[in-house]
ChimeraX commands (.cxc) that place a marker at each C-alpha (Angstrom):
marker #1 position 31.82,-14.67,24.23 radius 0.5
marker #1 position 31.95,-11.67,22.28 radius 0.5
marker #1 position 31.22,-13.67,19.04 radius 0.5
marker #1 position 28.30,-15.06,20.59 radius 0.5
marker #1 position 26.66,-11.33,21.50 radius 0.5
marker #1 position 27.19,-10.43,18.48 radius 0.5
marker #1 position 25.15,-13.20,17.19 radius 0.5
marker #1 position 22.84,-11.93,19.41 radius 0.5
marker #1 position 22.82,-8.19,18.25 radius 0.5
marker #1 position 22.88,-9.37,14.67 radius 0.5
marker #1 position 19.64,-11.74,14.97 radius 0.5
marker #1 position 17.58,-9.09,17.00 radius 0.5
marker #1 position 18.81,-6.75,14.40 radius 0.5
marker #1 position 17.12,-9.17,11.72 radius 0.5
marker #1 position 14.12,-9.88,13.69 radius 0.5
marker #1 position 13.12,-6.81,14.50 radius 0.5
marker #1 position 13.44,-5.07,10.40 radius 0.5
marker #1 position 11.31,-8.28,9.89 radius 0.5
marker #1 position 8.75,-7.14,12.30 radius 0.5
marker #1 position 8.67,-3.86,11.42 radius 0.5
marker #1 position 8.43,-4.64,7.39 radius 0.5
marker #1 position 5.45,-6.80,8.19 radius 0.5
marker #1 position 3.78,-3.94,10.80 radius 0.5
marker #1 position 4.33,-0.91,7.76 radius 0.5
marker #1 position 2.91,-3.94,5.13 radius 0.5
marker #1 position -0.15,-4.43,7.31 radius 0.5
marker #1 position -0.47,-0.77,8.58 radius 0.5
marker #1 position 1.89,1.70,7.14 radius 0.5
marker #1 position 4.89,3.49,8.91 radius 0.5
marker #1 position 2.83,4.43,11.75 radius 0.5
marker #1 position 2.27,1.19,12.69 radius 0.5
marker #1 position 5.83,1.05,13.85 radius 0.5
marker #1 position 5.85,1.22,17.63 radius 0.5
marker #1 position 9.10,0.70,20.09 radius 0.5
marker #1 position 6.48,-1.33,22.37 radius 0.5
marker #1 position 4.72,-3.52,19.96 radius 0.5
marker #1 position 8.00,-4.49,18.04 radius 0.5
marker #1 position 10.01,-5.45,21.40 radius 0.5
marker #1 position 6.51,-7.58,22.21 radius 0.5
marker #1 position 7.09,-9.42,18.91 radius 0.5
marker #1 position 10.71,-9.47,19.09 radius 0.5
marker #1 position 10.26,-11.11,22.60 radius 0.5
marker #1 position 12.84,-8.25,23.88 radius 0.5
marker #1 position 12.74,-5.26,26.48 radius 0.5
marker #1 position 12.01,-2.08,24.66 radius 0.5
marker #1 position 15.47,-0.74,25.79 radius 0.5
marker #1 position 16.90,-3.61,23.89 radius 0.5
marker #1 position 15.45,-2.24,20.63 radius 0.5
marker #1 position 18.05,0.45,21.36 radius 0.5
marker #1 position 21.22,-1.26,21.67 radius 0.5
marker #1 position 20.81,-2.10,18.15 radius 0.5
marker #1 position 19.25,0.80,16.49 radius 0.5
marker #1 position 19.58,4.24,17.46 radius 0.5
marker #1 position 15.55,4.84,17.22 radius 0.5
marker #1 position 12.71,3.79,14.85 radius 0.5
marker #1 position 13.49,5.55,12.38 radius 0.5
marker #1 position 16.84,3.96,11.89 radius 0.5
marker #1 position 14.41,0.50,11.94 radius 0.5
marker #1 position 12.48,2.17,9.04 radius 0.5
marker #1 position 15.41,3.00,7.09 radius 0.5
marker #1 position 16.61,-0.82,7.37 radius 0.5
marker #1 position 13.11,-1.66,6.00 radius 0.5
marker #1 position 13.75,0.69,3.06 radius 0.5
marker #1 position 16.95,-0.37,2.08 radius 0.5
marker #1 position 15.18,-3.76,1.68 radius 0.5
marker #1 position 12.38,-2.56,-0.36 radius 0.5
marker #1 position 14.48,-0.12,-2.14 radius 0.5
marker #1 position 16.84,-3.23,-3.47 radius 0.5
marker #1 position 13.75,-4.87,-4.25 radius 0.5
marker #1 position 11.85,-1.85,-6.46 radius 0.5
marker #1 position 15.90,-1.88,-8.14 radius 0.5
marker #1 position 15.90,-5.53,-8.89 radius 0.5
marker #1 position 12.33,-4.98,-10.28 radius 0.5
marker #1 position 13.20,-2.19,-12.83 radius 0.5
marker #1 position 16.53,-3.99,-13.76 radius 0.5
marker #1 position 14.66,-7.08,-14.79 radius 0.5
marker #1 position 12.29,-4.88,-16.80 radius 0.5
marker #1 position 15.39,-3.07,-18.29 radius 0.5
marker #1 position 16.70,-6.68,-19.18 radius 0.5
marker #1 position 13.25,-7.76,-21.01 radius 0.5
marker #1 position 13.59,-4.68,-23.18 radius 0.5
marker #1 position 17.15,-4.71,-23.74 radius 0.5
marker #1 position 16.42,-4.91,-28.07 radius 0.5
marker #1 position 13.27,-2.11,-27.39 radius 0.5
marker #1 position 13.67,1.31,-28.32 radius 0.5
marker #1 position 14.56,4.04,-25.69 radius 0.5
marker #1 position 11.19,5.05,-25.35 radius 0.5
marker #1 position 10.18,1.89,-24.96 radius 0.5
marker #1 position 12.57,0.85,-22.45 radius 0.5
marker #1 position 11.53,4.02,-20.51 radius 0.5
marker #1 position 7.92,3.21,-20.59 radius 0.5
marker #1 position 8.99,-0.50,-19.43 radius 0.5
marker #1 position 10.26,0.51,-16.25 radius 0.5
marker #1 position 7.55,3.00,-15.77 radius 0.5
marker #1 position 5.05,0.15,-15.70 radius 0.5
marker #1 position 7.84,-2.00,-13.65 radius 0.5
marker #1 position 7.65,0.90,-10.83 radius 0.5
marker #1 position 3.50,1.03,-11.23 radius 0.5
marker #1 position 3.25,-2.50,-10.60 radius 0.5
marker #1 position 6.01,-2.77,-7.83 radius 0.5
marker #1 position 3.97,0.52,-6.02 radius 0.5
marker #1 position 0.60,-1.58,-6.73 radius 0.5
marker #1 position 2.07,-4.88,-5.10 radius 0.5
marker #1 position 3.29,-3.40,-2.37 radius 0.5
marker #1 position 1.74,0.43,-1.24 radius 0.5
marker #1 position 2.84,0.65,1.83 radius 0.5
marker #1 position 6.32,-0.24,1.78 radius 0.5
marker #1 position 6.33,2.04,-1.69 radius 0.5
marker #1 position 4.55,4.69,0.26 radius 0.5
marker #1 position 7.47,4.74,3.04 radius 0.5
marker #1 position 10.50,5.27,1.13 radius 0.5
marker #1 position 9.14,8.64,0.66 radius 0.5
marker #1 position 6.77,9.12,4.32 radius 0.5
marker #1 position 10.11,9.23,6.28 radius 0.5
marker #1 position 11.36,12.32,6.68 radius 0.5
marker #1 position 14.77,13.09,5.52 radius 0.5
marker #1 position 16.01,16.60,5.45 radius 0.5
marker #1 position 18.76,17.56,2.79 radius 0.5
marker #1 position 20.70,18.33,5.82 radius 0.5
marker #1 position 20.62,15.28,7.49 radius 0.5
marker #1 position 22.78,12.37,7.03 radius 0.5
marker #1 position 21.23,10.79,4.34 radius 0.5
marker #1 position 22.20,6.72,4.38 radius 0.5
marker #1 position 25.09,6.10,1.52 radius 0.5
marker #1 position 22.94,2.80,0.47 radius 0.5
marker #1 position 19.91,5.31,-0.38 radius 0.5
marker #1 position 21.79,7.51,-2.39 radius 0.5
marker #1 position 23.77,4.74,-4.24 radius 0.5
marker #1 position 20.11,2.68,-4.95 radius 0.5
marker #1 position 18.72,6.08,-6.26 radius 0.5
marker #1 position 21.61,7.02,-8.53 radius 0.5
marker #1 position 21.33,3.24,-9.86 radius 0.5
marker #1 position 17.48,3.99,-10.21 radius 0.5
marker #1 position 18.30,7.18,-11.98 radius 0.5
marker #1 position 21.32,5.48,-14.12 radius 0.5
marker #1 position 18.41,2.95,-15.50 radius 0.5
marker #1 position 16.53,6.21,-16.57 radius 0.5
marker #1 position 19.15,8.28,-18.02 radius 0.5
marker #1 position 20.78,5.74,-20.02 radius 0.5
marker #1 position 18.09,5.84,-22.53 radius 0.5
marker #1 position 17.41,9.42,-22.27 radius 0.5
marker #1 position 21.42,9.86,-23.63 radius 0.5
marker #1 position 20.58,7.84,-26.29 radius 0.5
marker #1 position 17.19,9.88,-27.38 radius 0.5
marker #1 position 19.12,13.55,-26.89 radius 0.5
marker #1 position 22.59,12.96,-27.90 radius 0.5
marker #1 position 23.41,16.70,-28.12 radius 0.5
marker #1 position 22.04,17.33,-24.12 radius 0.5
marker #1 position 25.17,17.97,-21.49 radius 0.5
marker #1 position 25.44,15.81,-18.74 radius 0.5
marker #1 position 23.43,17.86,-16.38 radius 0.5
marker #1 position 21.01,18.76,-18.79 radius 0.5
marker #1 position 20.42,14.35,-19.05 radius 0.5
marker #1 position 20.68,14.40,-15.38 radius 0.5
marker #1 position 17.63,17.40,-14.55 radius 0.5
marker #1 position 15.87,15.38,-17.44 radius 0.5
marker #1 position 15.73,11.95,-15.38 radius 0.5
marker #1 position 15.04,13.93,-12.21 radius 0.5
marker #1 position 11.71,15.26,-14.34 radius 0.5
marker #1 position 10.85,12.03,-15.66 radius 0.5
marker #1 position 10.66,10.52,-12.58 radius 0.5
marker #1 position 8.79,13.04,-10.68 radius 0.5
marker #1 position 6.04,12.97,-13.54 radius 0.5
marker #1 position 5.63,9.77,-13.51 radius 0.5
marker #1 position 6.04,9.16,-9.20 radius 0.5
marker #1 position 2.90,11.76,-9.26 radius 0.5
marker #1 position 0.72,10.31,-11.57 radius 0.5
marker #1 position 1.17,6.92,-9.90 radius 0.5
marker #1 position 1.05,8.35,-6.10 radius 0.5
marker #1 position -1.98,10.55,-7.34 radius 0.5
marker #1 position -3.42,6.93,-8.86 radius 0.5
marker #1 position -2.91,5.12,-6.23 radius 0.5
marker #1 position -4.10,6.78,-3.88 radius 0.5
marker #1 position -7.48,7.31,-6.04 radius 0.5
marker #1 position -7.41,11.17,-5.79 radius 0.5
marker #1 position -10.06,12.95,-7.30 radius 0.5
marker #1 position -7.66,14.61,-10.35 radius 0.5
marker #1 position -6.26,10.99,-11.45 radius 0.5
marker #1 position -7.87,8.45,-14.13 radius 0.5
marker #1 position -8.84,5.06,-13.11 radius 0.5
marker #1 position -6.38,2.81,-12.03 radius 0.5
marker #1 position -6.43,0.67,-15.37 radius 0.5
marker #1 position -5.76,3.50,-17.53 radius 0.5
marker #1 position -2.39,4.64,-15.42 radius 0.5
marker #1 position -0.12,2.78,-18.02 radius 0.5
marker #1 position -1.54,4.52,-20.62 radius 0.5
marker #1 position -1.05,8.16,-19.03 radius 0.5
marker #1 position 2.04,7.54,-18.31 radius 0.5
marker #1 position 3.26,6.26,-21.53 radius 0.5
marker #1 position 1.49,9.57,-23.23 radius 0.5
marker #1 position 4.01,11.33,-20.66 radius 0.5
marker #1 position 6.70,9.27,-21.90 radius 0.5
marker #1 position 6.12,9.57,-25.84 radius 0.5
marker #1 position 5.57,13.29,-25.09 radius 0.5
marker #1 position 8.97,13.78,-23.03 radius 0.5
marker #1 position 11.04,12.04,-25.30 radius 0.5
marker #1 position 9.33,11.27,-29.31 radius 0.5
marker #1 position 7.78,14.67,-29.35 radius 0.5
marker #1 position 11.17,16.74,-28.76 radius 0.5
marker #1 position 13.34,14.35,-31.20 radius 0.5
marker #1 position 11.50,16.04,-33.95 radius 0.5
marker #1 position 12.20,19.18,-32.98 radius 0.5
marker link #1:1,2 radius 0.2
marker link #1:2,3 radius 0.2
marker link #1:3,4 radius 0.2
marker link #1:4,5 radius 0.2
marker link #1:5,6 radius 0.2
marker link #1:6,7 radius 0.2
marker link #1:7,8 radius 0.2
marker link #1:8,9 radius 0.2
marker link #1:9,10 radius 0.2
marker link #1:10,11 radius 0.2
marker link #1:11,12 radius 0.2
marker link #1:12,13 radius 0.2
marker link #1:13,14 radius 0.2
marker link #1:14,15 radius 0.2
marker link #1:15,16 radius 0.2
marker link #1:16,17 radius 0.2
marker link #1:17,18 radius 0.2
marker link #1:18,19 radius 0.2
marker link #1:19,20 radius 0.2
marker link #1:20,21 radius 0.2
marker link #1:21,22 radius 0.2
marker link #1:22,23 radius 0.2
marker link #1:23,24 radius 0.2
marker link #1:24,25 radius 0.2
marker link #1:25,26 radius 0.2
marker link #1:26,27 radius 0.2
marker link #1:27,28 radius 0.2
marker link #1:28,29 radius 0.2
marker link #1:29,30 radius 0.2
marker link #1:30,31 radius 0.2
marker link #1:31,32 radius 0.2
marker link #1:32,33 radius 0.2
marker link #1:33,34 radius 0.2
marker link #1:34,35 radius 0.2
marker link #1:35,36 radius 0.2
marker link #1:36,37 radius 0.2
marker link #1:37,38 radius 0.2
marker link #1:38,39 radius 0.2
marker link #1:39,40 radius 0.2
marker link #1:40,41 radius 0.2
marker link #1:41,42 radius 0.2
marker link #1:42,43 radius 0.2
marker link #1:43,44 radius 0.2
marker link #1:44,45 radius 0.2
marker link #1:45,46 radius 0.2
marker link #1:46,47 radius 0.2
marker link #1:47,48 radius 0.2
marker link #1:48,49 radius 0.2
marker link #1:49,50 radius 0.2
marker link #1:50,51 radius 0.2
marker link #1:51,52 radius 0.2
marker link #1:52,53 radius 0.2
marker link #1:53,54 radius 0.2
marker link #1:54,55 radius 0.2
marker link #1:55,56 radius 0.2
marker link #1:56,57 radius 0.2
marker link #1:57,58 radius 0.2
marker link #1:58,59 radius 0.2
marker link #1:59,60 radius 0.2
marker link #1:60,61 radius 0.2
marker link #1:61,62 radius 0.2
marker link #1:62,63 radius 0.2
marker link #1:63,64 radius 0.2
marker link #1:64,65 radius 0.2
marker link #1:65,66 radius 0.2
marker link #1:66,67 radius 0.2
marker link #1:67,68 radius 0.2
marker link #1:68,69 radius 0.2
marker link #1:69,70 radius 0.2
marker link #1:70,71 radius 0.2
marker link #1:71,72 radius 0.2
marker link #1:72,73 radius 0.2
marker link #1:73,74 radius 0.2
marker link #1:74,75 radius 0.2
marker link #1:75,76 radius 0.2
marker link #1:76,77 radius 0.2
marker link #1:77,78 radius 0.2
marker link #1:78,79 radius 0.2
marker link #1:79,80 radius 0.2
marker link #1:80,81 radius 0.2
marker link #1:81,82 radius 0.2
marker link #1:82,83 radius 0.2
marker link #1:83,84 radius 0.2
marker link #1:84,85 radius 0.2
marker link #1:85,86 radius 0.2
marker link #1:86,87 radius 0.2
marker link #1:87,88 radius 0.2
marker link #1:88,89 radius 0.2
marker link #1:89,90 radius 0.2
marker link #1:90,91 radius 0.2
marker link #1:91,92 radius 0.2
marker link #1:92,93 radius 0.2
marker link #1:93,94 radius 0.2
marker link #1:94,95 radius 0.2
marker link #1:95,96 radius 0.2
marker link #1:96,97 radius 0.2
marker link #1:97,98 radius 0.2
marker link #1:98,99 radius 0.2
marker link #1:99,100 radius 0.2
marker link #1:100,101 radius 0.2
marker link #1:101,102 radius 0.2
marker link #1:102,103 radius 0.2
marker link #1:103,104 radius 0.2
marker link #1:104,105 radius 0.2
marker link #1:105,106 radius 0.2
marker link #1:106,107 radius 0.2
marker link #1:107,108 radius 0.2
marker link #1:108,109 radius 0.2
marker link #1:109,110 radius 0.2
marker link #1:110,111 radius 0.2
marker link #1:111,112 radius 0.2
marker link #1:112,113 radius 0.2
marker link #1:113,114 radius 0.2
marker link #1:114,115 radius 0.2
marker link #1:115,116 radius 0.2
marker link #1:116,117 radius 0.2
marker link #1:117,118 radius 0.2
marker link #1:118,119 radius 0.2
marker link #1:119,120 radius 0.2
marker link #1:120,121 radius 0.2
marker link #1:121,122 radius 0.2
marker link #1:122,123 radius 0.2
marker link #1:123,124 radius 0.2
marker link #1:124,125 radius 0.2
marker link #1:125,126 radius 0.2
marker link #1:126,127 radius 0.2
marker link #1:127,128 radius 0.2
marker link #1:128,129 radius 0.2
marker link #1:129,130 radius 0.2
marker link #1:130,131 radius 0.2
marker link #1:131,132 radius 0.2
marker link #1:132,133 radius 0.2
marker link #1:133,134 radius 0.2
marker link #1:134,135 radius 0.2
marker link #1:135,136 radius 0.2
marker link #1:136,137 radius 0.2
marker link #1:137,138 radius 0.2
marker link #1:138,139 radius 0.2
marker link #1:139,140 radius 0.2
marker link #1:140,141 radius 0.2
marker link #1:141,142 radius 0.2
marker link #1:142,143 radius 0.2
marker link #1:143,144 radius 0.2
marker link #1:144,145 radius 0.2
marker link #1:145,146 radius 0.2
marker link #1:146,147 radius 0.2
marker link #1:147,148 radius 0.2
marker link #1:148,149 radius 0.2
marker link #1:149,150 radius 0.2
marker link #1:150,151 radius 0.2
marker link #1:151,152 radius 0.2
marker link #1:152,153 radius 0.2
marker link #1:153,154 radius 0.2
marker link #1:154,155 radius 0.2
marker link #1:155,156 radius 0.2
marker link #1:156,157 radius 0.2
marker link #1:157,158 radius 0.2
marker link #1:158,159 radius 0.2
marker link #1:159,160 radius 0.2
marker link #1:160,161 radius 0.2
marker link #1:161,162 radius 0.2
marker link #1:162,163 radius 0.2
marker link #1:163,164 radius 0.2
marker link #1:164,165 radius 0.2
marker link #1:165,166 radius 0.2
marker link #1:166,167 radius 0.2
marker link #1:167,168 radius 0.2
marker link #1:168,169 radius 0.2
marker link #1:169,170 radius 0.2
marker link #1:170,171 radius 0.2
marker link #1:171,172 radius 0.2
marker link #1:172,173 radius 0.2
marker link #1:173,174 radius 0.2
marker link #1:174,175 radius 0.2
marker link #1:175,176 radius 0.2
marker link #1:176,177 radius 0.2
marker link #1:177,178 radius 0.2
marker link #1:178,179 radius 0.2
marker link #1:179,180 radius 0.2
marker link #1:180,181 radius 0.2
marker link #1:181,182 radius 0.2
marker link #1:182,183 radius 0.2
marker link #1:183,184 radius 0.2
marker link #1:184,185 radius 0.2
marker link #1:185,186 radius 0.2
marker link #1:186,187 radius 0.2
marker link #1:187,188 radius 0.2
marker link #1:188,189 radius 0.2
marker link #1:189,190 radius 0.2
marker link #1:190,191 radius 0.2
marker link #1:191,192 radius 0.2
marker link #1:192,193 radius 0.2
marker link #1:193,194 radius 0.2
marker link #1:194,195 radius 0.2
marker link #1:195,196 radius 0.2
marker link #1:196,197 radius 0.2
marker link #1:197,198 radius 0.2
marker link #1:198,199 radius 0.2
marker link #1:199,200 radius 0.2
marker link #1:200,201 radius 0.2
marker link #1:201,202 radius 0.2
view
């Protein structure tokens, strides 16, 4: 019997991170509502909560999907451009993570709408995709700077990857200070070539 409620638990569990995934694809994380999910789930609304502890915790399951996804999308770049320079490895994955935020906004958009305060418990999954996410953009960086520390590499990915999450939030979202949507690629790779190319000369 217990096996059998388990079942149970498990498949609302499923169900309802598929409902939700399809409500934030259609209309963004506030389109996840306790009511409308246990309508679709086919479930009372208290049920939603013998399986999560609230909606966020249902938005968090979506983002560990999505997350694994945007990971599995910059690995494969990273594979492509395995004989590439490191500059041109970098500048792969940039346009990896453009095109994974253009094929899917919304889901994109929520892995950084919920709110998560360094003091809260922040899942161990997030912080183990987003040190593999960083690991894919340090690697190369170690090989450009040789002589940087550790931590130095480490605040140099963090920088990276804010410049280049702006200009494609600030693209995306059409915002009066970006350039045109088909000329993102090419900022970002100036950003690139200037981060890395410009300070091996000096």
């Amino acid at each position: 019997m217990a096996g059998k409620v388990e079942e149970r638990r498990k498949a609302l569990r499923n169900a309802l991170i598929d409902i939700a995934e399809k409500r934030i694809v259609d209309g963004g994380i506030d389109a996840v509502k306790a009511r409308d999910l246990a309508r679709e789930a086919n479930c009372a609304t208290g049920a939603i909560y013998n399986v999560f502890d609230d909606l966020q915790d249902i938005v968090i399951a979506v983002n560990m999907r999505t997350f694994a996804r945007l990971g599995r999308r910059v690995a494969q770049s990273v594979e492509d451009a395995a004989d590439a320079s490191p500059t041109d490895q970098l500048i792969g994955m940039s346009r990896a993570y453009l095109q994974f935020a253009s094929d899917h906004p919304r889901l994109w958009r929520t892995l950084f709408d919920l709110q998560m305060s360094v003091t809260s418990d922040v899942p161990d999954w997030y912080l183990q995709e987003l040190a593999r996410l960083f690991g894919f953009i340090s690697a190369p960086l170690a090989r450009i700077f040789p002589e940087k520390s550790d931590t130095e590499i480490e605040l140099l990915t963090r920088t990276l990857f804010s410049s280049v999450h702006g200009i494609v939030l600030l693209g995306l979202e059409n915002r009066i200070s970006a350039v045109p949507r088909d000329q993102l690629e090419d900022m970002i790779a100036l950003l690139l070539r200037g981060m890395t190319e410009k300070q091996t000369i000096s």
